[in-house]
TORKOL-4160 file (C-alpha; in steps of 0.2 Angstrom, whole numbers, padded with zeros to 4 digits, m for minus):
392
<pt num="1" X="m0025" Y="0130" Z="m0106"/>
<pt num="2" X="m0030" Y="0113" Z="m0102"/>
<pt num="3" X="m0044" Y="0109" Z="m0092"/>
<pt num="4" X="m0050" Y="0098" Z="m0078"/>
<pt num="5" X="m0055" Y="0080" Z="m0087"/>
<pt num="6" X="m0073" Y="0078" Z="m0090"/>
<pt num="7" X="m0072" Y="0061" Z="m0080"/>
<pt num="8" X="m0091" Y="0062" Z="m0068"/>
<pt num="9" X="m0087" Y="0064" Z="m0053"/>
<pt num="10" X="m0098" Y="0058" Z="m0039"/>
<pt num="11" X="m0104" Y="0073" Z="m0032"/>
<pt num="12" X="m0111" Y="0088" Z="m0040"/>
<pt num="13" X="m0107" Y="0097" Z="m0024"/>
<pt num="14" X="m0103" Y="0115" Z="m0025"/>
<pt num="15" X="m0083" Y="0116" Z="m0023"/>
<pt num="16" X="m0078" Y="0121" Z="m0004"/>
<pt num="17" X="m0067" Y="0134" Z="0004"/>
<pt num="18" X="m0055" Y="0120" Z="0006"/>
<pt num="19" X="m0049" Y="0105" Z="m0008"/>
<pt num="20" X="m0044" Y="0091" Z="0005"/>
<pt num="21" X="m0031" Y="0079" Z="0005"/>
<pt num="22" X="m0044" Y="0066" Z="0006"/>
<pt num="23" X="m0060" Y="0063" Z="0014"/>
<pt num="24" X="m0074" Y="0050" Z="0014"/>
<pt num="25" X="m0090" Y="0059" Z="0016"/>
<pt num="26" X="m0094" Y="0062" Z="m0001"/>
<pt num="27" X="m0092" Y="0042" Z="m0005"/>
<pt num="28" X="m0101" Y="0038" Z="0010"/>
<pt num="29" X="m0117" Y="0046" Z="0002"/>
<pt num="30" X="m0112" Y="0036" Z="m0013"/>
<pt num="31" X="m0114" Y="0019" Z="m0003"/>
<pt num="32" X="m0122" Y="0022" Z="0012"/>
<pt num="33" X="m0137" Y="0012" Z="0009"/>
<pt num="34" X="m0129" Y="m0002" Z="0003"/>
<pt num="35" X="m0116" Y="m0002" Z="0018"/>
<pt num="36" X="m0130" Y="0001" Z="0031"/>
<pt num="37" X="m0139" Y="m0014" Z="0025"/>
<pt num="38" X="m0121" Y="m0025" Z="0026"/>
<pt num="39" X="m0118" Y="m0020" Z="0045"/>
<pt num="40" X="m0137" Y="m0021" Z="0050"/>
<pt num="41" X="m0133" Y="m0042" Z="0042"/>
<pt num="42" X="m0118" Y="m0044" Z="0054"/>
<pt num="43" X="m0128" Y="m0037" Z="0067"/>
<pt num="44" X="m0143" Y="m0047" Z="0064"/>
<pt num="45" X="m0132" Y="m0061" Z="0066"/>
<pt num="46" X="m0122" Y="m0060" Z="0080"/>
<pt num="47" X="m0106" Y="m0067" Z="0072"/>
<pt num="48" X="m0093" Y="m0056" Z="0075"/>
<pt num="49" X="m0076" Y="m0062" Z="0072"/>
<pt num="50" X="m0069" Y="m0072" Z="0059"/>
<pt num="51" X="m0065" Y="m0088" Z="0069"/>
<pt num="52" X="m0075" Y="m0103" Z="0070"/>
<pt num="53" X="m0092" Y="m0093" Z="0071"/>
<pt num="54" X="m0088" Y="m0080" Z="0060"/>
<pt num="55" X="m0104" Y="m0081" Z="0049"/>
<pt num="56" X="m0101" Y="m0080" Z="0029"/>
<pt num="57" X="m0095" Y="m0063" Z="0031"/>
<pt num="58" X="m0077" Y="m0065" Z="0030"/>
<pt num="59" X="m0075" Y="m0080" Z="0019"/>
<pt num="60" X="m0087" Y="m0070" Z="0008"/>
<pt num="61" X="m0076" Y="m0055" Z="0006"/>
<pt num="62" X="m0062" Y="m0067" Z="0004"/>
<pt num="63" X="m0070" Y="m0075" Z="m0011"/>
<pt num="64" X="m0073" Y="m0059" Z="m0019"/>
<pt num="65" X="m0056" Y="m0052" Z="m0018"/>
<pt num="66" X="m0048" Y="m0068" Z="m0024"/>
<pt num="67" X="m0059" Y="m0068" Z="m0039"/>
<pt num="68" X="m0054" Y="m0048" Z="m0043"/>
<pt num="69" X="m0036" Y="m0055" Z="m0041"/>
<pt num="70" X="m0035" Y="m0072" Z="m0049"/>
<pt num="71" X="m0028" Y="m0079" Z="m0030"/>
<pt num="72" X="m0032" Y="m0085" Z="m0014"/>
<pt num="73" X="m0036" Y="m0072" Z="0000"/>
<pt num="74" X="m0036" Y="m0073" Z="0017"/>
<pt num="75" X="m0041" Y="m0058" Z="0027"/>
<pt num="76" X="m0034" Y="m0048" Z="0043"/>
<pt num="77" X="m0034" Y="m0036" Z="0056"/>
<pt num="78" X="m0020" Y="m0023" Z="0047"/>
<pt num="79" X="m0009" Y="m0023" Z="0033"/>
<pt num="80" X="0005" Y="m0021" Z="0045"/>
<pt num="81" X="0001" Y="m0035" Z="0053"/>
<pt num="82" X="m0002" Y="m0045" Z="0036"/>
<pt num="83" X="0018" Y="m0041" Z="0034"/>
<pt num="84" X="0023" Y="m0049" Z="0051"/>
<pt num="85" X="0008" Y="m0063" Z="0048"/>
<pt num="86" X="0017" Y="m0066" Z="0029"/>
<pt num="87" X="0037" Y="m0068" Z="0040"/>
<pt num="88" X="0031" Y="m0081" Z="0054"/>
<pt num="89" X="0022" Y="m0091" Z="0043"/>
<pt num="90" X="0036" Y="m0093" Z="0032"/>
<pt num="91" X="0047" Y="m0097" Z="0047"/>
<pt num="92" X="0059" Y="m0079" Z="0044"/>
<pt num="93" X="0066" Y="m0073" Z="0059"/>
<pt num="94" X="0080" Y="m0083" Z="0066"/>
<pt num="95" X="0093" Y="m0097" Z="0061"/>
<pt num="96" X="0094" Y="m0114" Z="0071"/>
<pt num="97" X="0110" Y="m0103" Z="0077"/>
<pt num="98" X="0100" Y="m0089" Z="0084"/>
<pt num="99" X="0107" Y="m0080" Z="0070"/>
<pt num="100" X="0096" Y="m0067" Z="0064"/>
<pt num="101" X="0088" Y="m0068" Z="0044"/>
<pt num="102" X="0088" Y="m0055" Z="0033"/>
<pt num="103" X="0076" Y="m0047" Z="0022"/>
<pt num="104" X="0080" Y="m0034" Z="0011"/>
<pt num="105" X="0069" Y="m0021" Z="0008"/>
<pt num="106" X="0067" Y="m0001" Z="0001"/>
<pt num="107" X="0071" Y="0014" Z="0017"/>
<pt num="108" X="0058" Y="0025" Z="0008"/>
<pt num="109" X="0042" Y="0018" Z="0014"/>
<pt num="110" X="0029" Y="0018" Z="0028"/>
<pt num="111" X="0037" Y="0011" Z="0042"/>
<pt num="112" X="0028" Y="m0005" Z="0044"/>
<pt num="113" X="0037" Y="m0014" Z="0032"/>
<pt num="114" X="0055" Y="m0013" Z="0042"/>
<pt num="115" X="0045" Y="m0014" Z="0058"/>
<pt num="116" X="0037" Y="m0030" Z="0056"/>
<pt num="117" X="0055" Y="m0039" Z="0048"/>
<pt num="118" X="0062" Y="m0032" Z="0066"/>
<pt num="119" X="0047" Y="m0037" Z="0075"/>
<pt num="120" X="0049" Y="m0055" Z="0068"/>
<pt num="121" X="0066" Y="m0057" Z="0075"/>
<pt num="122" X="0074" Y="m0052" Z="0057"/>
<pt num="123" X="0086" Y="m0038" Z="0051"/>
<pt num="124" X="0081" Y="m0027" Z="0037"/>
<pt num="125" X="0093" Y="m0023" Z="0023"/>
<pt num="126" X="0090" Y="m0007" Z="0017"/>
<pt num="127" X="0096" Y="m0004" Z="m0002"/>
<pt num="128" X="0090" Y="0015" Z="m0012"/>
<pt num="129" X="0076" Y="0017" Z="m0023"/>
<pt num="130" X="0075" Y="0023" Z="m0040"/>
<pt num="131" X="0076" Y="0041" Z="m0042"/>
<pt num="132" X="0062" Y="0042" Z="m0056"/>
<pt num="133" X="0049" Y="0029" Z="m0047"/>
<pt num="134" X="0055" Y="0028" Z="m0029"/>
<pt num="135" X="0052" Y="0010" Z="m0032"/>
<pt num="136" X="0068" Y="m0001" Z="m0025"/>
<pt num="137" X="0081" Y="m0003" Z="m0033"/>
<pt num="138" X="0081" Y="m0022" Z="m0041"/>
<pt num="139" X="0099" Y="m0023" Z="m0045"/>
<pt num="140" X="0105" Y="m0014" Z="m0028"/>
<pt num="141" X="0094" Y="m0027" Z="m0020"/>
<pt num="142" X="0103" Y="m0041" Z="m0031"/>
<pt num="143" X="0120" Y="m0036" Z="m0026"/>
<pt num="144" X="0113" Y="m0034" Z="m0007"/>
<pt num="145" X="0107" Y="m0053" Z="m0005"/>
<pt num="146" X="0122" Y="m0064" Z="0008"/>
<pt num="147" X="0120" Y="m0082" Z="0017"/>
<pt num="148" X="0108" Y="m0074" Z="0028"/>
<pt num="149" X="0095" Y="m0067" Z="0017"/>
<pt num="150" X="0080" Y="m0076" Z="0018"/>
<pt num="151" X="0066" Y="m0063" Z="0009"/>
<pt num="152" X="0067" Y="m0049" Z="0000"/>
<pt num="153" X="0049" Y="m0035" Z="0002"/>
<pt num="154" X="0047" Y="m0025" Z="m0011"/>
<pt num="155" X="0035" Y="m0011" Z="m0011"/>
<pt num="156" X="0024" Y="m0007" Z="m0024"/>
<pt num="157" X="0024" Y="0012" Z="m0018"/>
<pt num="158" X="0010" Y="0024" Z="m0019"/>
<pt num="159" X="0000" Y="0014" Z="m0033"/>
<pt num="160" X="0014" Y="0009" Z="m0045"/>
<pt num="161" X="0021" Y="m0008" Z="m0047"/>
<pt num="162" X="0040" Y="m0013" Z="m0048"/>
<pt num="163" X="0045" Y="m0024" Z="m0063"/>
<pt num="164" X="0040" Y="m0041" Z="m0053"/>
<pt num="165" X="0047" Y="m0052" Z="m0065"/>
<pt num="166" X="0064" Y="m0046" Z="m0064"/>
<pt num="167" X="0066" Y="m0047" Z="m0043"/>
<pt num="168" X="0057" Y="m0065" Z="m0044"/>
<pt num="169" X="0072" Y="m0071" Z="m0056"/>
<pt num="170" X="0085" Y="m0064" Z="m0044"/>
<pt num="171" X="0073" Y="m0071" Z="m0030"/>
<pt num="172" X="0073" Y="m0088" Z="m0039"/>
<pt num="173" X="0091" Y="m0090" Z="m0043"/>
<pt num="174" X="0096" Y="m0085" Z="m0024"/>
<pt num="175" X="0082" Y="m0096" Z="m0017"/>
<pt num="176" X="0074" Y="m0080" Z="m0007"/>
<pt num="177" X="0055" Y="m0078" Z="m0005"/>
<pt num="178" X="0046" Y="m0061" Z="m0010"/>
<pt num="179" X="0033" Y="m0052" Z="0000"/>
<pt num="180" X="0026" Y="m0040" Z="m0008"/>
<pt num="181" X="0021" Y="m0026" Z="0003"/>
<pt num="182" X="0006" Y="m0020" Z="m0009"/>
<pt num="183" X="m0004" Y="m0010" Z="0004"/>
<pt num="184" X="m0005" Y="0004" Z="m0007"/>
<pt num="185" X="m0007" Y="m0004" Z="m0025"/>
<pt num="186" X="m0024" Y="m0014" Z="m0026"/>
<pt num="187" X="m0030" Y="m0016" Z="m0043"/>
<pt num="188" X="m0011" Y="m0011" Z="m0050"/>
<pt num="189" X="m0003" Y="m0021" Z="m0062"/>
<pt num="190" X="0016" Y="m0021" Z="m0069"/>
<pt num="191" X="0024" Y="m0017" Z="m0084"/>
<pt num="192" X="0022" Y="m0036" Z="m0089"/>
<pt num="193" X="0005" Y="m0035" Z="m0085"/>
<pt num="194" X="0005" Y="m0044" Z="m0067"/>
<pt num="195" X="m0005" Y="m0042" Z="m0052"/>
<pt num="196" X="0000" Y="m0042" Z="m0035"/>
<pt num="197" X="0008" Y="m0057" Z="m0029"/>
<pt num="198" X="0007" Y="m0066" Z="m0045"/>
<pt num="199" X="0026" Y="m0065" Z="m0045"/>
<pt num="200" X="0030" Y="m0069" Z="m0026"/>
<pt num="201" X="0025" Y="m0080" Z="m0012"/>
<pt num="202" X="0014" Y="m0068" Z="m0008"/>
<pt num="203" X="0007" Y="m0048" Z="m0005"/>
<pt num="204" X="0001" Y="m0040" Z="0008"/>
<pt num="205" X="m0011" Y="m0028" Z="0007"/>
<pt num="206" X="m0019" Y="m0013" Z="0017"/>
<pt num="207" X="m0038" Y="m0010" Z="0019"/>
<pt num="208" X="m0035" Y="0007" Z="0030"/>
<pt num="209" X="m0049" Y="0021" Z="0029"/>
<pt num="210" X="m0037" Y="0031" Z="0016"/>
<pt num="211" X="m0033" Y="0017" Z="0004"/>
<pt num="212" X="m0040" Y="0016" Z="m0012"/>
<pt num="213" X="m0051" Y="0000" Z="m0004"/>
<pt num="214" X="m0053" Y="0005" Z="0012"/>
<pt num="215" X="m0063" Y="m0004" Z="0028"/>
<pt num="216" X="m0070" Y="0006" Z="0040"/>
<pt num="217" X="m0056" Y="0005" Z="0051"/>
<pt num="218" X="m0039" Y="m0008" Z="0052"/>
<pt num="219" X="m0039" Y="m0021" Z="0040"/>
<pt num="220" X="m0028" Y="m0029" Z="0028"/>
<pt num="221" X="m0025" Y="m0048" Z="0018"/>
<pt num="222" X="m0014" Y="m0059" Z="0012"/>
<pt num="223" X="m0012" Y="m0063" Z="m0005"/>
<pt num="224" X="m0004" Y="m0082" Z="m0012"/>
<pt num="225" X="m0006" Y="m0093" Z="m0028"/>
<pt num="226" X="m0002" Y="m0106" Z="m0016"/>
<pt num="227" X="m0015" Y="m0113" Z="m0006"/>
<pt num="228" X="m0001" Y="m0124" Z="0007"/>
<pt num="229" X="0001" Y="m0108" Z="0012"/>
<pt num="230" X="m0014" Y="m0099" Z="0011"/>
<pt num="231" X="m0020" Y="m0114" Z="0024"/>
<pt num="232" X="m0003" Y="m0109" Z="0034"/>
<pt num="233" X="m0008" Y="m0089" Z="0034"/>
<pt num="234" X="m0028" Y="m0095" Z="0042"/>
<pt num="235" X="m0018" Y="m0104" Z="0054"/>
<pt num="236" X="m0008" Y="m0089" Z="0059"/>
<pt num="237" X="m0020" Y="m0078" Z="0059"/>
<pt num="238" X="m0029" Y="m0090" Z="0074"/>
<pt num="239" X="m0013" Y="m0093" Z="0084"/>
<pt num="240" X="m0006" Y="m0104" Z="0075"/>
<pt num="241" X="m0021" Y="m0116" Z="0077"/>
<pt num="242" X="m0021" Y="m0131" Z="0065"/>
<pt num="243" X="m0038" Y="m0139" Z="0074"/>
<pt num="244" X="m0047" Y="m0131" Z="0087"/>
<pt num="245" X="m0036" Y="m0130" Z="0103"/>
<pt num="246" X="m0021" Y="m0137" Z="0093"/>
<pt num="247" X="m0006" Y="m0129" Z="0090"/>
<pt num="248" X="0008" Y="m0133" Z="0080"/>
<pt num="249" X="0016" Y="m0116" Z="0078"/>
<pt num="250" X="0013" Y="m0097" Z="0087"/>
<pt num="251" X="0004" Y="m0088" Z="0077"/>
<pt num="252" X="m0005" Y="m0072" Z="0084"/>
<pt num="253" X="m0024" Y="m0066" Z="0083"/>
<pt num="254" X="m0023" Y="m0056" Z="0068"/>
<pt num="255" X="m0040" Y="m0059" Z="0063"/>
<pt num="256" X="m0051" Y="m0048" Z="0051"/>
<pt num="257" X="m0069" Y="m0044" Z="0060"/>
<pt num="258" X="m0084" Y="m0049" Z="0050"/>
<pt num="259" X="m0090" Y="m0029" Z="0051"/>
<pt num="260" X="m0074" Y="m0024" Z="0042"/>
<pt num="261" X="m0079" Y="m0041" Z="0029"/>
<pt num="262" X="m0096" Y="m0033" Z="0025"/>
<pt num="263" X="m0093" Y="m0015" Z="0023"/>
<pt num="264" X="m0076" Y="m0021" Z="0012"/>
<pt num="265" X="m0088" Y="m0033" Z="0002"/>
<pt num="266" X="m0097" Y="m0018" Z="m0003"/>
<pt num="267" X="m0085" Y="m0006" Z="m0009"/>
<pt num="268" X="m0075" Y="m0018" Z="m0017"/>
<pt num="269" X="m0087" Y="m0019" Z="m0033"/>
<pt num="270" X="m0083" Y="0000" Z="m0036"/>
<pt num="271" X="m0062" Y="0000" Z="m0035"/>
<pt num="272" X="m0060" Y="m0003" Z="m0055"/>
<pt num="273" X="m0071" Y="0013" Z="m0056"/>
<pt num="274" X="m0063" Y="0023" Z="m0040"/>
<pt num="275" X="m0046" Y="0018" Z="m0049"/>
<pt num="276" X="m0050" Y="0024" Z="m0067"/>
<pt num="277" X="m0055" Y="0041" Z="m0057"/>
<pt num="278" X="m0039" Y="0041" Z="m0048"/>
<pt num="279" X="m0029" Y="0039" Z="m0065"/>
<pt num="280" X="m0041" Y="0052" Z="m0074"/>
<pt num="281" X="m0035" Y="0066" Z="m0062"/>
<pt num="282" X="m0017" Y="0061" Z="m0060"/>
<pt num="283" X="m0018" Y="0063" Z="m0080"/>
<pt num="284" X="m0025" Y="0080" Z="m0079"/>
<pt num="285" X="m0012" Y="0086" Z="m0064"/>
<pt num="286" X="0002" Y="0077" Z="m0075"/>
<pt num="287" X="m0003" Y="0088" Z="m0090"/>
<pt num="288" X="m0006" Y="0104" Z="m0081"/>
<pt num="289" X="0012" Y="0102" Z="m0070"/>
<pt num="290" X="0021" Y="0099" Z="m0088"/>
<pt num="291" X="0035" Y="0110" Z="m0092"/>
<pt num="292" X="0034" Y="0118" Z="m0072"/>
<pt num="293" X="0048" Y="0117" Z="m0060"/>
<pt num="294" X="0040" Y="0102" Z="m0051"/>
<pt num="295" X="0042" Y="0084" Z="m0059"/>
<pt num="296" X="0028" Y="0076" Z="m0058"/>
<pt num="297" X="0026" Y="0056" Z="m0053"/>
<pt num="298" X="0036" Y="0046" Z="m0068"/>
<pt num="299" X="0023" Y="0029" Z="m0073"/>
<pt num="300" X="0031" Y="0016" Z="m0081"/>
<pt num="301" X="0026" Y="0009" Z="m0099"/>
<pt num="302" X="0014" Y="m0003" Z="m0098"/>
<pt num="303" X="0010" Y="m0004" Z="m0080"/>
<pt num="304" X="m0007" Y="0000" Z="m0073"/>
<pt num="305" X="m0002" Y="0013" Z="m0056"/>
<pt num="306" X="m0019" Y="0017" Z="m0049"/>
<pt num="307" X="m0013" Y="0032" Z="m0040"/>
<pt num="308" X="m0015" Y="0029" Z="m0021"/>
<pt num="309" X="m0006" Y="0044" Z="m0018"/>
<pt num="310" X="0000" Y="0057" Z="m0031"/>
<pt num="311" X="0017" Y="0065" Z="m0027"/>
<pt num="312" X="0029" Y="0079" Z="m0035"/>
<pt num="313" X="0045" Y="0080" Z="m0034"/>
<pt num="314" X="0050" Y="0100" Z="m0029"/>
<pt num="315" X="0068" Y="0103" Z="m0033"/>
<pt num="316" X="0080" Y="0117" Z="m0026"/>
<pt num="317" X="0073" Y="0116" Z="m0006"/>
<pt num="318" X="0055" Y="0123" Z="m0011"/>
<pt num="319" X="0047" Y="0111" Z="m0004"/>
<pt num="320" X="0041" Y="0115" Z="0011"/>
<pt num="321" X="0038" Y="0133" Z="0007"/>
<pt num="322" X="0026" Y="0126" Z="m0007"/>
<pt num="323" X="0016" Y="0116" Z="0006"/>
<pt num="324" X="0016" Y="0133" Z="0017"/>
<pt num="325" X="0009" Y="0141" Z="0002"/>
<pt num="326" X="m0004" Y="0129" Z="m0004"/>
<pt num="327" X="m0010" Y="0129" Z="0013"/>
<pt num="328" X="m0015" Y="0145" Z="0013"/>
<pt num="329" X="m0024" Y="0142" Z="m0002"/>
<pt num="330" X="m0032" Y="0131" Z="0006"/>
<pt num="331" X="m0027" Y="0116" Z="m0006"/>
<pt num="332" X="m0024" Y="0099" Z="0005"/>
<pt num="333" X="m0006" Y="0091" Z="0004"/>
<pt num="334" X="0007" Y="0079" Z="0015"/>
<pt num="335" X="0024" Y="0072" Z="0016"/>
<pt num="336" X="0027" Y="0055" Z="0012"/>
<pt num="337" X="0040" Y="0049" Z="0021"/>
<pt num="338" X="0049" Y="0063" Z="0027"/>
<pt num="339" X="0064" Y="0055" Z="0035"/>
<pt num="340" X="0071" Y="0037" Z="0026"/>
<pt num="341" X="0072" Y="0024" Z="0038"/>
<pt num="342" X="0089" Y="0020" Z="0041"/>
<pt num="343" X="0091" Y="0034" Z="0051"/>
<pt num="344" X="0076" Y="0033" Z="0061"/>
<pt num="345" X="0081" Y="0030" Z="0077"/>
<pt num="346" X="0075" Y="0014" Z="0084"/>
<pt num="347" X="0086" Y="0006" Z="0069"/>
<pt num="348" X="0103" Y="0014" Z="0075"/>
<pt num="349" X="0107" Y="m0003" Z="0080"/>
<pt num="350" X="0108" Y="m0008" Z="0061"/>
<pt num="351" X="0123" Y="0005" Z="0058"/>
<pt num="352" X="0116" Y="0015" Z="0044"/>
<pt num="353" X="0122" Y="0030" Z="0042"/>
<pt num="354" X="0115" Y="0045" Z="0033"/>
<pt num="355" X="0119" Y="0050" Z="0017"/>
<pt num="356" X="0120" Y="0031" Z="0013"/>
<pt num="357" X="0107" Y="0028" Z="0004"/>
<pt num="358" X="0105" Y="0046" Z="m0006"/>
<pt num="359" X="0090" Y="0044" Z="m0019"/>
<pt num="360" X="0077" Y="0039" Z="m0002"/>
<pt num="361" X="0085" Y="0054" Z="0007"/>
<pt num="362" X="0084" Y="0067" Z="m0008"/>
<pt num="363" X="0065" Y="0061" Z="m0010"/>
<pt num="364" X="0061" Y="0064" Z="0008"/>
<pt num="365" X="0070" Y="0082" Z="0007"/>
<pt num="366" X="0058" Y="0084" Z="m0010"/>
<pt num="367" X="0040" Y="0073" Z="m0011"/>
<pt num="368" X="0022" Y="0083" Z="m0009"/>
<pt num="369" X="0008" Y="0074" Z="m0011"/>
<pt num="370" X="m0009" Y="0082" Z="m0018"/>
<pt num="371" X="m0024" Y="0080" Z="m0017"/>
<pt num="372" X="m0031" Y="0065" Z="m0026"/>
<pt num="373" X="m0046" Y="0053" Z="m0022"/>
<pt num="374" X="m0060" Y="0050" Z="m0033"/>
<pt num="375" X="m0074" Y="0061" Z="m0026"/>
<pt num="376" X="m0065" Y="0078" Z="m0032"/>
<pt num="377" X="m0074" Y="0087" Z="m0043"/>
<pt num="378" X="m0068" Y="0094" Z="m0059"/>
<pt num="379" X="m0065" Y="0112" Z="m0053"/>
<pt num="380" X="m0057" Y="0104" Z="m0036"/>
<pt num="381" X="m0044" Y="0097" Z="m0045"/>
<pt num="382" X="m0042" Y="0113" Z="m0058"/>
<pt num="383" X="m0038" Y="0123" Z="m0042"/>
<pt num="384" X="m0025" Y="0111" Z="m0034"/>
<pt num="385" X="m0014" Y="0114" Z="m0050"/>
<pt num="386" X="m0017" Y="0132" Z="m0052"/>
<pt num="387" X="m0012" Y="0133" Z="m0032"/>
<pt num="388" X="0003" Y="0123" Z="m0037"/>
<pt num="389" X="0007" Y="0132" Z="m0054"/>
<pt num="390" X="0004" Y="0151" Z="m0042"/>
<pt num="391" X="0017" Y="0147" Z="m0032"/>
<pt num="392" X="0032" Y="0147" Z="m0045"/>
């Protein structure tokens, strides 16, 4: 039988009764001093926010992460709001009619993404996923675009890129804008190996606690190879202000604090190593699931998924009675997503209708997430796949 991969962990902890879904204390001893030395700077300095008298906090975070991604970066509050930052700047929302844009995008994701296009004064276009990847379907979303499409947000779901070069041709022959909705993909790369927002106008990206780089609280980014608009997203994020008290647009205050700047600035010289750990144990669950009832997550040849989440497929309506049974194990698990939205009701209005859109409504009915972060040790890791292989 195979065993857990030898990969070091970063404890040497004894296991606990319990393997979580994810936690942060045993990284927290990892960087502690380092990140108790960052705040106690933004402390010490009394700048606070990244506005006029932000300090070098942000900028410097900024700085960093566009050297990591080869693009400019400009920081903010949430990765949800990085997505409705992402729509005003690019003026999508509304017609000189009144007539609303569209923006076609995946129902099988967190529900941000659909949010913020309705939140913009957009409609969402939903088209289904790829059974294998749960990635969006490129040539439904082809076959989707009319007069009124304006953008189309792809997500690059739970760590794995879609093939970007194939939606930025559709993109380009239609004359549409991508915004990559990354928040759960930084450091991944496509099967072509590009990064996030090479491909597109930009990506958005999600700093939250449970990401693979996470702040220590809201956070999130824009991504652009353009630096028009990257001056045009710094505006946004300050109310639309193109000099101090003048502004020429209505932005909002989606500003990244400098705290969140400093403790990111720290942890972010360890994602290549937390993402190699991340791939190291979905290879070992991958190997030990093989040949079971479950399917494990299909990565596509040539890409680069750095795992922010690891998720099953459980056929025949087990599901559930698998995460019953692995929580008395005492093994961590979740559903992500359990219901597609276009039928969530605050999108009624959209007349969706279930059973539209099958592939996202068979993954909610059979998805599990596991356990998977890069502090789990070796014998953590062997007992969620024994608690999995148990069950059947």
């Amino acid at each position: 039988m195979s065993r857990a991969p030898t990969v070091s962990a970063a404890s040497s902890a004894a296991t606990p009764k319990a393997v979580p879904l994810f936690e942060l204390a045993t990284q927290w001893q990892l960087i502690r001093n380092d990140v108790e030395a960052a705040v106690k700077e933004v402390l010490d300095s009394q700048h606070y926010t990244s506005g006029a008298t932000s300090g070098p906090f942000v900028g410097r975070f900024e700085e960093n992460m566009g050297k990591l991604l080869g693009a400019e970066v400009v920081a903010l509050s949430s990765g949800t709001d990085a997505i409705l930052a992402a729509l005003m700047a690019l003026n999508i929302g509304r017609d000189a009619a009144d007539r609303r844009h569209e923006v076609i995008t995946t129902p099988f994701t967190f529900f941000a993404t659909a949010g913020c296009i309705v939140r913009a004064g957009a409609r969402p276009v939903f088209v289904d996923i790829d059974p294998a990847t749960f990635l969006m379907n490129i040539k439904a979303a082809a076959a989707a675009v009319t007069k009124q499409t304006r953008a189309i947000i792809p997500v690059h779901l739970y760590g794995q890129m879609l093939d970007t070069e194939a939606l930025a041709k559709i993109a380009a022959t239609q004359g549409l804008d991508v915004i990559e909705d990354a928040a759960q993909s930084i450091g991944a790369r496509d099967i072509h190996g590009k990064q996030i927002g090479e491909n597109a106008r930009c990506a958005c990206l999600s700093f939250y606690p449970t990401k693979n780089l996470g702040a220590a609280g809201d956070a999130g980014a824009l991504v652009t190879r353009d630096q028009a608009l990257a001056t045009r997203f710094k505006q946004t994020r300050q109310h639309g202000e193109t000099s101090r008290y003048h502004h020429e647009f209505v932005g909002g205050n989606f500003r990244m604090d400098a705290l969140q700047a400093a403790v990111l600035n720290v942890k972010l010289k360890w994602l290549g190593q937390w993402n190699e750990r991340r791939r190291a144990i979905a290879a070992y669950y991958t190997s030990r699931l093989a040949g079971s009832p479950v399917t494990p997550p299909v990565e596509l040849a040539g890409g680069y998924h750095v795992y922010h989440q690891y998720v099953i497929r459980v056929p025949d309506g087990k599901r559930d009675a698998l995460r019953d049974h692995l929580g008395r194990q005492g093994v961590g698990c979740n559903i992500y997503y359990p219901k597609s939205l276009h039928v969530q009701a605050c999108f009624a209005d959209l007349g969706y209708r279930q059973g539209q859109f099958p592939h996202a409504e068979k993954a909610c009915e059979e998805v599990l997430a596991l356990p998977i972060f890069p502090e789990l040790t070796p014998s953590q890791i062997e007992r969620v796949a024994d608690a999995v292989l148990k069950f059947f």
